[in-house]
MDTraj code that builds the backbone (N, CA, C; nanometers):
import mdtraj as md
import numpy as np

residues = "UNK UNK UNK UNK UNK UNK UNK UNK UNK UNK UNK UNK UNK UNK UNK UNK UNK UNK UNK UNK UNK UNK UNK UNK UNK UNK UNK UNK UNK UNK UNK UNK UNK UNK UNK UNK UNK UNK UNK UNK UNK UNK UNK UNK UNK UNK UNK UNK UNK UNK UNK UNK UNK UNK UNK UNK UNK UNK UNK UNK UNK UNK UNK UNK UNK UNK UNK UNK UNK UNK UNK UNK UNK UNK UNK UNK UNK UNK UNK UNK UNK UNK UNK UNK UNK UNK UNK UNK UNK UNK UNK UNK UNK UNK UNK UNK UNK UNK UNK UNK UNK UNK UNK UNK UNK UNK UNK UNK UNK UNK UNK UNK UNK UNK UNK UNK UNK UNK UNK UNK UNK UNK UNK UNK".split()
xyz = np.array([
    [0.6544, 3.1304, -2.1133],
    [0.7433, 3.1445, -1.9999],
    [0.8870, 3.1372, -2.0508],
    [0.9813, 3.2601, -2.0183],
    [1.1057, 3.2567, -2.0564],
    [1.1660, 3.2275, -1.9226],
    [1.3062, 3.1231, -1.9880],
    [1.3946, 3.1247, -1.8824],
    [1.5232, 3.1050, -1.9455],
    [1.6149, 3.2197, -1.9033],
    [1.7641, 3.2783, -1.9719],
    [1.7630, 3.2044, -2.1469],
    [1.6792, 3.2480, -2.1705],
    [1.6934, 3.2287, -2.3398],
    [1.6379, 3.1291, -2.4043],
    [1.5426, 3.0136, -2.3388],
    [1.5107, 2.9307, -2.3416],
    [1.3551, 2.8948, -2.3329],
    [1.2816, 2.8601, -2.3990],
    [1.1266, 2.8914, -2.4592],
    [1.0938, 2.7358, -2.3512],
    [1.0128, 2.7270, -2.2695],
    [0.9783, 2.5910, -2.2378],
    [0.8681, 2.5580, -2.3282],
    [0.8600, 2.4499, -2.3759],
    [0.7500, 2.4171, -2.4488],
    [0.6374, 2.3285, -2.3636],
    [0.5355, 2.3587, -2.3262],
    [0.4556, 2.2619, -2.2220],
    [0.3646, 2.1711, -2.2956],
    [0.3813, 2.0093, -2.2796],
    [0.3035, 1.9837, -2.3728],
    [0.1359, 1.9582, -2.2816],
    [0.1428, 1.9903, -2.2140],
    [-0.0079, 2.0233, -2.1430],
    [-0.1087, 1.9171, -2.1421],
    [-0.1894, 1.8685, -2.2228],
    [-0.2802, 1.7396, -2.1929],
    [-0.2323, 1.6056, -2.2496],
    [-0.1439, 1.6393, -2.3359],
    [-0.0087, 1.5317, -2.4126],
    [0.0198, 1.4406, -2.2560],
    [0.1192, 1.5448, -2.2192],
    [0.1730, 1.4851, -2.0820],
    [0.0915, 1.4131, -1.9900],
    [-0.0274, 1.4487, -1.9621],
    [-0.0908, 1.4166, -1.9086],
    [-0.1730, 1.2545, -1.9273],
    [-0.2176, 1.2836, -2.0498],
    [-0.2778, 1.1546, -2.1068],
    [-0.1773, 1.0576, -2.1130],
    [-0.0246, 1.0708, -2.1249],
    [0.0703, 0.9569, -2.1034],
    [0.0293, 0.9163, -1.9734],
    [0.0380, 0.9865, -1.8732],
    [0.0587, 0.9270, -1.7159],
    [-0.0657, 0.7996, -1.7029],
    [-0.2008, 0.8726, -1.7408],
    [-0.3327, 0.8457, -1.7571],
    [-0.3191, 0.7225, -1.8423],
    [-0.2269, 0.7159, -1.9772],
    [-0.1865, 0.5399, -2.0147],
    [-0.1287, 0.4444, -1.9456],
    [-0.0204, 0.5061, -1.8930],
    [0.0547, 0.4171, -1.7947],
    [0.0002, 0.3568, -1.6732],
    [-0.0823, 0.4597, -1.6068],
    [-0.1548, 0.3616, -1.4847],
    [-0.2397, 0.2842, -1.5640],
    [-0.3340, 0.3223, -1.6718],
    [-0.4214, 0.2286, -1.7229],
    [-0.3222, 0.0956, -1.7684],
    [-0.2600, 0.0830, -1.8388],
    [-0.1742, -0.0252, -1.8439],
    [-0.1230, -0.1455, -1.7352],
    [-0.1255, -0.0304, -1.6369],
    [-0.0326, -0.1097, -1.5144],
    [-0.1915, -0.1781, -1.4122],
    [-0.2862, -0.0894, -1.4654],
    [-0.4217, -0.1782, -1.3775],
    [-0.4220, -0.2854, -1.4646],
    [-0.4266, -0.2381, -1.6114],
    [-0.4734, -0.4033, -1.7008],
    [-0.3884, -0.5063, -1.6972],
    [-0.2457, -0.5154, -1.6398],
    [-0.1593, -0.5923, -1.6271],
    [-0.2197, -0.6695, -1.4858],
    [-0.2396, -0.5585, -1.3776],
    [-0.2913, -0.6664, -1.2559],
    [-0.4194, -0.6891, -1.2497],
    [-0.4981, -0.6745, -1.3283],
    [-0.6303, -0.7457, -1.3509],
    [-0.5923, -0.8452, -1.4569],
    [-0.5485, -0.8878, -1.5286],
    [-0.5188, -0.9974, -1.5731],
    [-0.4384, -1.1272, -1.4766],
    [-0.3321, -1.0790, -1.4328],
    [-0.2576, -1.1716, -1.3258],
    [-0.4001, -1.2047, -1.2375],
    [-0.4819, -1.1492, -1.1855],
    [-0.6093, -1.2049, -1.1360],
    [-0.7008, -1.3006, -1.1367],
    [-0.7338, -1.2485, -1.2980],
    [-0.7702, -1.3466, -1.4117],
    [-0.7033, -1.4711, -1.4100],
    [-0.5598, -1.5173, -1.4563],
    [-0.5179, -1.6062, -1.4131],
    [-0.4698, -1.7087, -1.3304],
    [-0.5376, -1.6122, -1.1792],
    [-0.5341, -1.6759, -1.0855],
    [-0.6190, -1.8293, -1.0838],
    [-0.5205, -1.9534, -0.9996],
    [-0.6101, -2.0469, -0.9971],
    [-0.5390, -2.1008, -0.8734],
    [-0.7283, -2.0700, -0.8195],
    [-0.7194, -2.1829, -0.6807],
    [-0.6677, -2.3182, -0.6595],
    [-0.6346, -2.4450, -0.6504],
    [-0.6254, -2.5432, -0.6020],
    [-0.7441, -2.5681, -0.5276],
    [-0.8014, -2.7094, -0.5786],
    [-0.9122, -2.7511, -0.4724],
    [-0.7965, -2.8283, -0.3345],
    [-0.8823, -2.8727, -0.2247],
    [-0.7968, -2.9116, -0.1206],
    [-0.8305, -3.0132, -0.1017],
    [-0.7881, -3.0820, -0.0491],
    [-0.9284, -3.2694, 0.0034],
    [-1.0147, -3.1880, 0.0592],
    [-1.1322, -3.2470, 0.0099],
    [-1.2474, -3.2679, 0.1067],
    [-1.2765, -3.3347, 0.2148],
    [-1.3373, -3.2549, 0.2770],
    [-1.3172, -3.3202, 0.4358],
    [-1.4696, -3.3307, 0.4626],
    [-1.4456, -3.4652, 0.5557],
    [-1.5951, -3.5281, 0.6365],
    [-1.6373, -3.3986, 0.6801],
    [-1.7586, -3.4123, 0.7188],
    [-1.8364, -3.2860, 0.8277],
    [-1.8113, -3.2922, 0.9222],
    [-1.7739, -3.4306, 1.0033],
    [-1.7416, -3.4083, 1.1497],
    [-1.6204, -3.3188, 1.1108],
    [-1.4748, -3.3784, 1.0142],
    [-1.3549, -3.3043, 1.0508],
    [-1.3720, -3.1586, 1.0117],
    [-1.4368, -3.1408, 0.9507],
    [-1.4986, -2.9721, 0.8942],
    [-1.5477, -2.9149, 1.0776],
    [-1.6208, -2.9862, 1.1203],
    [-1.6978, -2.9558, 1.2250],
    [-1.5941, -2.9408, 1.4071],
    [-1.4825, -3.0158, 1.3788],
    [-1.3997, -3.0186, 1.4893],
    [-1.3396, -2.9037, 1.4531],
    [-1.2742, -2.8699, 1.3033],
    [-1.1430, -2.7911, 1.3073],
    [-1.2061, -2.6520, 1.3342],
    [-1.3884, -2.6277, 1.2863],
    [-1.4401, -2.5005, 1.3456],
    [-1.4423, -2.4757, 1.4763],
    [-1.4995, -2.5914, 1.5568],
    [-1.4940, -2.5743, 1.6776],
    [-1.3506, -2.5453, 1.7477],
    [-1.2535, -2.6048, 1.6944],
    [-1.1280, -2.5440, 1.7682],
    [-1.0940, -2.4298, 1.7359],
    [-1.1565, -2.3660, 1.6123],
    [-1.1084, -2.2156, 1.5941],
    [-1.2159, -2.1370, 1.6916],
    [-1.2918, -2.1786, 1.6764],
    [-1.4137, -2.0857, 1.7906],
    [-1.3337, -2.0865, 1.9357],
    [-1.2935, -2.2284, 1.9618],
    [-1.2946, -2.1985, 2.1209],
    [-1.1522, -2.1372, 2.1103],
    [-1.0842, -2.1574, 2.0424],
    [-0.8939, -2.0721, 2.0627],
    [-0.9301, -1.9122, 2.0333],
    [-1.0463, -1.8896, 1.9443],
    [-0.9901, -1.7343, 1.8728],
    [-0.9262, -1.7488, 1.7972],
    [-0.9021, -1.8540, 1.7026],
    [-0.8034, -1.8571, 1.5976],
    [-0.8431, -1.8199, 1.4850],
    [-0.8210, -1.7598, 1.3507],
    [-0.8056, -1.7362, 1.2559],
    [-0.8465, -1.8772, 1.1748],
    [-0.9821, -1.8657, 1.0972],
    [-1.0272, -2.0177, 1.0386],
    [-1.0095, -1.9861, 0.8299],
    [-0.9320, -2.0695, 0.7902],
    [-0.9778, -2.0400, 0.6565],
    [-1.0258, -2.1612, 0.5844],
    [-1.1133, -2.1642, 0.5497],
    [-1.2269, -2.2022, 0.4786],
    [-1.2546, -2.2026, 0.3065],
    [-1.2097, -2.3120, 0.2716],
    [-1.2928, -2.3340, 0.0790],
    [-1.4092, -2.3945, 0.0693],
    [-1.4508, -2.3439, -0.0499],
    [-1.6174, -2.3560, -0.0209],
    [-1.6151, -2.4389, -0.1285],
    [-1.7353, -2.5419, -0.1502],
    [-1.7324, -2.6697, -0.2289],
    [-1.8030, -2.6179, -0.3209],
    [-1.7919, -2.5199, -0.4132],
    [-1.8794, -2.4910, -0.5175],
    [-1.7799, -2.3993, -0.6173],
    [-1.7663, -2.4351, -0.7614],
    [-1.6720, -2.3791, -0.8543],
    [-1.7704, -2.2333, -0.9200],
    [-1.7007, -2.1404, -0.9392],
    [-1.6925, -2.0045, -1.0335],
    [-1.6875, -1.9872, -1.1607],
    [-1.7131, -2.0228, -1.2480],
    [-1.6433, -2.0519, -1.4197],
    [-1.5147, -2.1159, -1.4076],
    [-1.5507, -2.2708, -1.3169],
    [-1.4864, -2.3649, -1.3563],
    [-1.3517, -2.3585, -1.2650],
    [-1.3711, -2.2632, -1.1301],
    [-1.2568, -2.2242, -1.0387],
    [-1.2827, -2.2159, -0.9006],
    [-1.1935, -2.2989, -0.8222],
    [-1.2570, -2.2474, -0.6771],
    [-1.2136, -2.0868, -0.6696],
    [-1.2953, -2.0396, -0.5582],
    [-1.2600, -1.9160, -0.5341],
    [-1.1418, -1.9140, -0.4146],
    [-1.0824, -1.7915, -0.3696],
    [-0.9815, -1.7938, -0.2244],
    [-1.0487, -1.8421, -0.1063],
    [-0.9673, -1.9345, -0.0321],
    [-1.0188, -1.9289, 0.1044],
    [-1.0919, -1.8234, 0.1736],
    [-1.1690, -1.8255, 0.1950],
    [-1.2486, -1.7477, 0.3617],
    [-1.1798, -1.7246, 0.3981],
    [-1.0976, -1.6156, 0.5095],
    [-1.0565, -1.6077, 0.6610],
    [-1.0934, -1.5083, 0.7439],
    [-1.1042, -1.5616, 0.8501],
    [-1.1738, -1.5139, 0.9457],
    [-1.1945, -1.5504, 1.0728],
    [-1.2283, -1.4993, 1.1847],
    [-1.2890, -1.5426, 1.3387],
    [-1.4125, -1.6037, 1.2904],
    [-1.4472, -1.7430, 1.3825],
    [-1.5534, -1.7870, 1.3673],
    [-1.6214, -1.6511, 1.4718],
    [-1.7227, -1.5955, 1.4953],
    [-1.8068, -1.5147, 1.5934],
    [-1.9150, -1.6041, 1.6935],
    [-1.9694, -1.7302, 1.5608],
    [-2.1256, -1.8216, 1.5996],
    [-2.1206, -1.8912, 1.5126],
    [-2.1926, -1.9886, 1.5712],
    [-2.2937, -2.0943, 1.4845],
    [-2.4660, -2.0867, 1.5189],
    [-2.5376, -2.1287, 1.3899],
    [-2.6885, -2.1110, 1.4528],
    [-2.7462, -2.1835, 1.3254],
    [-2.7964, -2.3444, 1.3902],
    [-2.8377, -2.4265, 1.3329],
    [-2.7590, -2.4879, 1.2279],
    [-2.7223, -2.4335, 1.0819],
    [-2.6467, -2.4595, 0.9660],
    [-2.5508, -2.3349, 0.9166],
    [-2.6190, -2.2596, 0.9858],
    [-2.4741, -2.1324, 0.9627],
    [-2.3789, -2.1392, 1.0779],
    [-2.2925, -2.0392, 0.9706],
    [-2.1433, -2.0052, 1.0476],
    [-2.1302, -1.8640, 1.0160],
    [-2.0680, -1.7641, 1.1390],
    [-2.1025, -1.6309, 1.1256],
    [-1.9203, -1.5973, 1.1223],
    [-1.8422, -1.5735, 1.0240],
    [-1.7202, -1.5498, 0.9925],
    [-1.7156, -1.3866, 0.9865],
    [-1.6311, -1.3536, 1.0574],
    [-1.5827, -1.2000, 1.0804],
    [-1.4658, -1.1814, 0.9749],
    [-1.4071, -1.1420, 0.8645],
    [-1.3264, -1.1335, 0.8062],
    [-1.2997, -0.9700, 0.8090],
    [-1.1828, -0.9560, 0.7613],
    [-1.1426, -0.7598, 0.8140],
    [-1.2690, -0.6894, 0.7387],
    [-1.3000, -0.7246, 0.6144],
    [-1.3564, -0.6528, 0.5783],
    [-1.5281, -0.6169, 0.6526],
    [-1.5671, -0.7747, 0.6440],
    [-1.7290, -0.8116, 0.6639],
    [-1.7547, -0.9460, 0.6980],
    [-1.8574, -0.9225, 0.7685],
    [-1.9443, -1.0250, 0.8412],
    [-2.0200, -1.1159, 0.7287],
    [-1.9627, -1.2421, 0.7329],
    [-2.0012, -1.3026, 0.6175],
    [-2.0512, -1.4248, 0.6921],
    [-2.2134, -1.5339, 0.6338],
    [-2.2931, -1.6093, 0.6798],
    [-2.3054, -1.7305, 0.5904],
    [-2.2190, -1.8143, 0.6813],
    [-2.1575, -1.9526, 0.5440],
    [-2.2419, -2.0711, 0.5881],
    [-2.3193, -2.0614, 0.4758],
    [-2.3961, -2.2595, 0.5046],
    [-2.3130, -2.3774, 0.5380],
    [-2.2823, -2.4218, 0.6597],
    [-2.1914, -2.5426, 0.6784],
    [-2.1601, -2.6065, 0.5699],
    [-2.2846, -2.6762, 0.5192],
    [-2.2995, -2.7660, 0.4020],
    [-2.1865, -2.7788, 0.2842],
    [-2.1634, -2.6145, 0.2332],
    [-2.1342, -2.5384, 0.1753],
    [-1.9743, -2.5711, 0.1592],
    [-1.9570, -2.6024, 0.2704],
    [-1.7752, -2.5612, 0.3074],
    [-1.7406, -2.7236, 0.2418],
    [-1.6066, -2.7243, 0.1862],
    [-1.5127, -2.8304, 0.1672],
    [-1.3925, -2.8661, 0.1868],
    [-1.3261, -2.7837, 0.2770],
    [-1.2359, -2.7896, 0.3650],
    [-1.2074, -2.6628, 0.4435],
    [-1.1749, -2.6959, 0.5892],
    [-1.1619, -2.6187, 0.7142],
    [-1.0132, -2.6346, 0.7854],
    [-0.9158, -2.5292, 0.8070],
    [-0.7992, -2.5216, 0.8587],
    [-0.8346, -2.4017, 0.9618],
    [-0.7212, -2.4194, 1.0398],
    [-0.6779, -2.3107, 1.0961],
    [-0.5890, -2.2430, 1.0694],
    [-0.5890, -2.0649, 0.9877],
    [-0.5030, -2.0663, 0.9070],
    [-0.3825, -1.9090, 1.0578],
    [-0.3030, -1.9792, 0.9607],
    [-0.1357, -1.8807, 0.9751],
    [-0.1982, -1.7827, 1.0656],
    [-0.1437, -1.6812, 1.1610],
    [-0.1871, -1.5157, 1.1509],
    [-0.0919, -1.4461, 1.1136],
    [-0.1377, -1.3610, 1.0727],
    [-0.0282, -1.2819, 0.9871],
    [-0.0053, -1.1900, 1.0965],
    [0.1561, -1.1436, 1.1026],
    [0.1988, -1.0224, 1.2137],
    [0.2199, -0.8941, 1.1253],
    [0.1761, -0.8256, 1.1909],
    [0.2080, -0.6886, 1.1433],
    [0.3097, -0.6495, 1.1170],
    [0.4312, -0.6887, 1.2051],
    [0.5916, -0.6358, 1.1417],
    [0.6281, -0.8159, 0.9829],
    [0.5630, -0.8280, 0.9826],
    [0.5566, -0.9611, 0.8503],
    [0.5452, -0.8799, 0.7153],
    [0.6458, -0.8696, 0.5916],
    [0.6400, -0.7872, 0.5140],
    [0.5605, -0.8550, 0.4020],
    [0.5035, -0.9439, 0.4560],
    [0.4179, -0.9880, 0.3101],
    [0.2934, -0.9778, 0.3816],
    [0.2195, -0.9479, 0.5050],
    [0.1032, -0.8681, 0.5205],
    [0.0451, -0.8098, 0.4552],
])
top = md.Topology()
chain = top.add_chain()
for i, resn in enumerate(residues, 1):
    res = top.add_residue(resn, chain, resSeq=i)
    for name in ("N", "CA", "C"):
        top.add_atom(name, md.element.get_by_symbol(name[0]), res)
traj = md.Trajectory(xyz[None], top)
């Protein structure tokens, strides 16, 4: 391809495979920050107070977040959040945006009622 005297040189899969480094780079940078993520455990809480702060999220509609008393390679994982939906016997039926998730009471080691996030909120 000429243009007024001037040969473009295309470097064609060159170019390409840079772009193709750079996002790869920029995923392995935020999968590491991941990696180094670390939970904080929270107090543990009695079952009754585990058991009131659900019930007040059930009856308000509030937004419940939830740590679960069991470590990952040595890490809690993120809070739960979610609508309580039910209880039935020892479960708890948590609606989170994504999925319907079924938490053994037992299980849980501390219960809040967490924040809601607003939509015009830029850290949403």
């Amino acid at each position: 391809m000429k243009m007024s005297g001037y040969e473009y040189n295309d470097r064609k899969m060159a170019k390409w495979q840079g772009f193709v480094l750079s996002d790869h780079a920029e995923l392995l940078q935020k999968s590491d920050a991941l990696k180094n993520k670390c939970t904080l455990p929270k107090q543990k809480q009695s079952s009754e107070s585990i058991s009131e702060t659900i019930f007040q999220a059930f009856s308000t509609k509030k937004q419940l977040a939830l740590q679960m008393d069991f470590l990952i390679n040595g890490l809690y994982e993120d809070d739960l959040i979610g609508i309580v939906i039910g209880q039935e016997e020892n479960n708890l039926y948590l609606q989170t945006y994504s999925e319907l998730i079924i938490i053994d009471s037992s299980l849980i080691r501390h219960a809040e009622i967490a924040e809601s996030k607003k939509w015009w909120d830029e850290s949403f």
